[in-house]
N, C-alpha and C positions, 0 to 999 in steps of 0.2 A: 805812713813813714815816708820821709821825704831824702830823694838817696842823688849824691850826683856821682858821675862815673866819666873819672878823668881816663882816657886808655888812648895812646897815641895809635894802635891798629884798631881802626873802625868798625871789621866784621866781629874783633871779639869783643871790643863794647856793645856792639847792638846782642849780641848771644848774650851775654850778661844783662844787657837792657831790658832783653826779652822775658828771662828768667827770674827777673826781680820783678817784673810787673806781672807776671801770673801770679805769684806770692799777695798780689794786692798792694805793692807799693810803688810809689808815684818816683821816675829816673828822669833827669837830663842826663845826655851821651853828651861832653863834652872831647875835643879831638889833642887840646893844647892846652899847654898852663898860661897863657894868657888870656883864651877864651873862658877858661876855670876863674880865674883870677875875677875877670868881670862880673861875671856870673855870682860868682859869691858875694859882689860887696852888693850885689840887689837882692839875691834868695836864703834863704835859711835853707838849712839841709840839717839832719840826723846824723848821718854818715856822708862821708866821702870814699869812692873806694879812687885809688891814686895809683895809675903805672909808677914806679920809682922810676923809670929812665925814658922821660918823653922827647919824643922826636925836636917839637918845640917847644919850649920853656923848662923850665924848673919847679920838680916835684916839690920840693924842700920851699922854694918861693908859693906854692902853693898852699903846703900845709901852714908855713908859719902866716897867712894871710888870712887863712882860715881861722886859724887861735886866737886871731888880734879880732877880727869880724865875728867869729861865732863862736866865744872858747869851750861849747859844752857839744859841739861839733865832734866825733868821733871819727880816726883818719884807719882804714884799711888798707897796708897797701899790698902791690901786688906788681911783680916783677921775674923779668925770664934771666936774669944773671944771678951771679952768686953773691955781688954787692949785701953789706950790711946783715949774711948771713949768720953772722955771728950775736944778733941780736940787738946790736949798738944803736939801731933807729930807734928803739925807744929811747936813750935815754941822749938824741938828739933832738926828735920830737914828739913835747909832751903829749899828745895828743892823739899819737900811735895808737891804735889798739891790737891790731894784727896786722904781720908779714907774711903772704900766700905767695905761692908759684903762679903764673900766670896761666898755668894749665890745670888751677884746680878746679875739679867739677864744677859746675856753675851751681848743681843742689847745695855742695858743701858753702859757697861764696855766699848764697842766699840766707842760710841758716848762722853764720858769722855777720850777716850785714842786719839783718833780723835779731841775734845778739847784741849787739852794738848798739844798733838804735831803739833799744829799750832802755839801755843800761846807759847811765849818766856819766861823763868822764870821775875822775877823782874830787873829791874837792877843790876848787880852787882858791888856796891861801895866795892874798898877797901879804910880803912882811910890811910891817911901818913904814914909814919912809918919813915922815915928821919926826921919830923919836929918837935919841940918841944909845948906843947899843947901853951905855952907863945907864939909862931909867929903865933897863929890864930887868928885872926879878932875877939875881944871882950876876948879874955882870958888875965886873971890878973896873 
């Protein structure tokens, strides 16, 4: 399993870097969303796990680059405010799978990042886009 780890403080990306590759799976420690950003449009990844609030760049520029490059790409993210506490980053980014503290165990992080990159996002429907909404079955 192939995992990248956006985290603007470096000592707990590499603690988390650390703890996912005893697990047996293969980590880039990325510092910035524009280092992320690069990175993604040349590697495939499983998971991403994503600070929400990086020092440089933009989480949200991150994940939605992510969906457009890899959409079966699964986003954990992981942040020390109370931002989007309320659950609302899912149904900002599709692509979400889980919101952690930035203080959770790094066992518990491993076993959600190991969840995730077994488990395939949702299906991805796009609707029509050549038909007109009249040629659909029950439209007036």
């Amino acid at each position: 399993m192939k995992v990248l780890i956006v985290e603007s403080n470096g000592e707990l990306g590499a603690l988390w870097q650390r703890h996912l590759r005893r697990h047996g799976m293969t980590t880039d420690l990325i510092l910035s969303g524009d280092e992320a950003t690069a990175r993604i449009e040349t590697e495939d990844y499983d998971v991403i796990v994503l600070d929400l609030v990086l020092e440089n760049g933009s989480a949200f520029a991150v994940a939605d680059y992510a969906r457009f490059r890899h959409p079966r790409t699964n986003i954990i993210f992981v942040t020390d405010t109370a931002f989007f506490s309320d659950g609302s980053i899912f149904a900002l980014i599709p692509n979400a799978r889980a919101f952690l503290e930035s203080h959770t165990p790094p066992e518990d992080l491993a076993a959600m990042v190991e969840y995730y990159g077994r488990s395939p996002p949702p299906n991805l429907t796009i609707p029509p886009t050549s038909m007109s909404y009249r040629a659909l079955p029950g439209a007036r």
